[in-house]
Each structure stands twice: as C-alpha cells, then as structure tokens.
C-alpha positions as CSV (number, residue, x, y, z in Angstrom):
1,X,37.4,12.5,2.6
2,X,36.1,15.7,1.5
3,X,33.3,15.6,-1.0
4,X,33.1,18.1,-4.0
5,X,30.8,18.0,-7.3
6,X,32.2,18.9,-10.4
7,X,29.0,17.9,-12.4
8,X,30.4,14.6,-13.6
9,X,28.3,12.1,-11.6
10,X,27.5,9.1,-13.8
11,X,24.0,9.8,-12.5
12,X,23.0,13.2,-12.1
13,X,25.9,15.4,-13.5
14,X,25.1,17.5,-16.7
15,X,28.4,17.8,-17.7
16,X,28.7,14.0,-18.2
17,X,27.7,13.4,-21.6
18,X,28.1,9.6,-21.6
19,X,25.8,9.5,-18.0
20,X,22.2,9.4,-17.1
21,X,22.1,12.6,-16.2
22,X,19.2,12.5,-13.8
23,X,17.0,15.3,-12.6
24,X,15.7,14.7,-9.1
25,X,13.3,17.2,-7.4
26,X,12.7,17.6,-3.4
27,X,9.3,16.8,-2.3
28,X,8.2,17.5,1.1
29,X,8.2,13.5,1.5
30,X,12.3,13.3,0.7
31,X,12.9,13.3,-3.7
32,X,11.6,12.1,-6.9
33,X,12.1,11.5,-10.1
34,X,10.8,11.2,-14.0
35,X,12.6,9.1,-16.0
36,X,12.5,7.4,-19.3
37,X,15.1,4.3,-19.6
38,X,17.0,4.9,-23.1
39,X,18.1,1.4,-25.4
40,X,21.6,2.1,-24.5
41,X,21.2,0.7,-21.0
42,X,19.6,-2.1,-22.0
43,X,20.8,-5.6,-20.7
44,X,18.4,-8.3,-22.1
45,X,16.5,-7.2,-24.6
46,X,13.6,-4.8,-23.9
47,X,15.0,-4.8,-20.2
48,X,16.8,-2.1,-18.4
49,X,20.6,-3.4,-17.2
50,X,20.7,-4.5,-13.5
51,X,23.3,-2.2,-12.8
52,X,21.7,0.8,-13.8
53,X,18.7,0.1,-11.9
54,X,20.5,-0.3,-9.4
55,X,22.1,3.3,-9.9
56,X,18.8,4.5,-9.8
57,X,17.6,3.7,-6.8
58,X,20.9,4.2,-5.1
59,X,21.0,7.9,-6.5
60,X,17.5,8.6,-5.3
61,X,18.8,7.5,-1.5
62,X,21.4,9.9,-1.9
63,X,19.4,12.5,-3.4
64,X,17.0,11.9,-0.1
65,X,20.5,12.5,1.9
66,X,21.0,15.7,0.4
67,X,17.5,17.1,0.8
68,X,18.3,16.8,4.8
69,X,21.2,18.7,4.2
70,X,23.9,15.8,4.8
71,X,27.1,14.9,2.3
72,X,26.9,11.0,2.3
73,X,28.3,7.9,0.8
74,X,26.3,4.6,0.2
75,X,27.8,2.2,2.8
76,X,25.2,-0.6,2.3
77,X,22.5,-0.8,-0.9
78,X,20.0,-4.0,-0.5
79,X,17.7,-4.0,-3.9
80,X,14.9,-5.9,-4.4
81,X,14.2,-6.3,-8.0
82,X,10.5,-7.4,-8.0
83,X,10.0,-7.1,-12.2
84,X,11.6,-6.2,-15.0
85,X,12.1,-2.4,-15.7
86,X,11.4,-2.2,-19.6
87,X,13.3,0.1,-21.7
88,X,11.9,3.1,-23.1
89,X,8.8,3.3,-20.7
90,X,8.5,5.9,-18.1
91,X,9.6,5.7,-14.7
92,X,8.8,7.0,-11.5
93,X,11.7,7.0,-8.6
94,X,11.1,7.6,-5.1
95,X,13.4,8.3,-2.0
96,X,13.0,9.1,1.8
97,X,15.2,9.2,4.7
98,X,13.4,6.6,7.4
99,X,15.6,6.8,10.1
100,X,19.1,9.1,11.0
101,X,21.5,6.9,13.7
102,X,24.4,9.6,14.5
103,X,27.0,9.0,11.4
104,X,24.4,6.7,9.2
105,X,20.9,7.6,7.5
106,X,19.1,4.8,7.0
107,X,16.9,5.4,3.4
108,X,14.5,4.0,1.5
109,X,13.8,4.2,-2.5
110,X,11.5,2.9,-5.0
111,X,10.9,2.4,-8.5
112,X,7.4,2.4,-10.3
113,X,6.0,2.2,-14.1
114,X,3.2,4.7,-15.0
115,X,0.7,2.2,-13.7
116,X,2.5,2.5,-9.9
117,X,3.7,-1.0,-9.8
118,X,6.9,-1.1,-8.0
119,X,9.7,-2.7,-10.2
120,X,12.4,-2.2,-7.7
121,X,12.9,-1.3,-4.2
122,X,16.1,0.0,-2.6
123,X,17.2,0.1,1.3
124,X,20.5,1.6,2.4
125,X,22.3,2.8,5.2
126,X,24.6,6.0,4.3
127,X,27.0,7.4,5.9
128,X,27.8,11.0,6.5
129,X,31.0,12.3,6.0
C-alpha cells in the first residue's frame, strides 16, 4: 500500500485541528520532541490518557523511521508505562532506530518530565513499505 500525507495525522498533521499536532525535530541521535499534555487528553484526573501516550511514543518510532529515510508502518508497539504522565507538564520524547533487519526497523522511544525521569518507554518493530 502506497503511503501519502495529506497533513491529517492524528499526531503530527497541522491540518488536523482536533489532533496533537506534534512537532518532532531530527537529532543526529534519531528525533525528539517538546511537548506539553493539554486537559483534553486527560484520562484520570491530572493524568495523560493511556492511549495517547501511547501515540506518543509510537509517533516518535516512526518519526525515527523517517529520519533514515524509510516509509513505515508500526507492526508491533510494546510500552512500558513506568509512572503516570501528568497533564499540563512538559514532556520530553525521544526516538532511535536500534537495529534495521531487511523489511523491519526495530526502534526505540522514550518519554521523560523536565526532571528526566522516564514516564514511558516504547519498543517497536516497523515495517517498511
């Protein structure tokens, strides 16, 4: 399947108005990103939803992809959620390639509050299409 952006990713395309709208940067390391949590993707109170964690850290493996040059799709996401990512506090996201196997990238990713305590960590295997 042929990939094409439009801009409408839930988590990185600007014309998305209802989406995260991330803005990951290339580092010589693989990508990173700045990121403040909003209340509207809160799950328990005070907490950032699962799920959008989750996004996170799966968008920063792709991201990592892309920086090599290679079109993927997730086709495995293991997360570790180690603590709580609290709304409305900064975050720092992390993601490099740790190993390319022919048609899969293997990829890590991380998630740290301003202090550098990893909330949530991220392994994948991608695959290129």
């Amino acid at each position: 399947m042929p990939l094409s952006d439009d801009g409408t990713c839930f988590a990185c395309g600007k014309s998305n108005p209802d989406g995260l709208q991330l803005d990951i940067r290339t580092t010589p390391e693989g990508v990173e990103l700045d990121y403040t949590p909003p209340a509207r993707y809160e799950g328990w109170q005070g907490i950032v939803h699962g799920g959008i964690v989750s996004t996170l850290l799966d968008e920063l493996c792709a991201w990592a992809c892309s920086a090599r040059g290679y079109r993927t799709v997730t086709g495995r996401l293991e997360i570790r959620f180690r603590h709580a990512t609290p709304i409305g506090r900064p975050l720092r996201g992390f993601g490099r390639v740790v190993r390319e196997r022919g048609a899969m990238v293997e990829v890590e990713s991380r998630l740290e509050d301003e202090s550098g305590n990893v909330l949530a960590e991220a392994s994948a295997r991608m695959m290129k299409t």
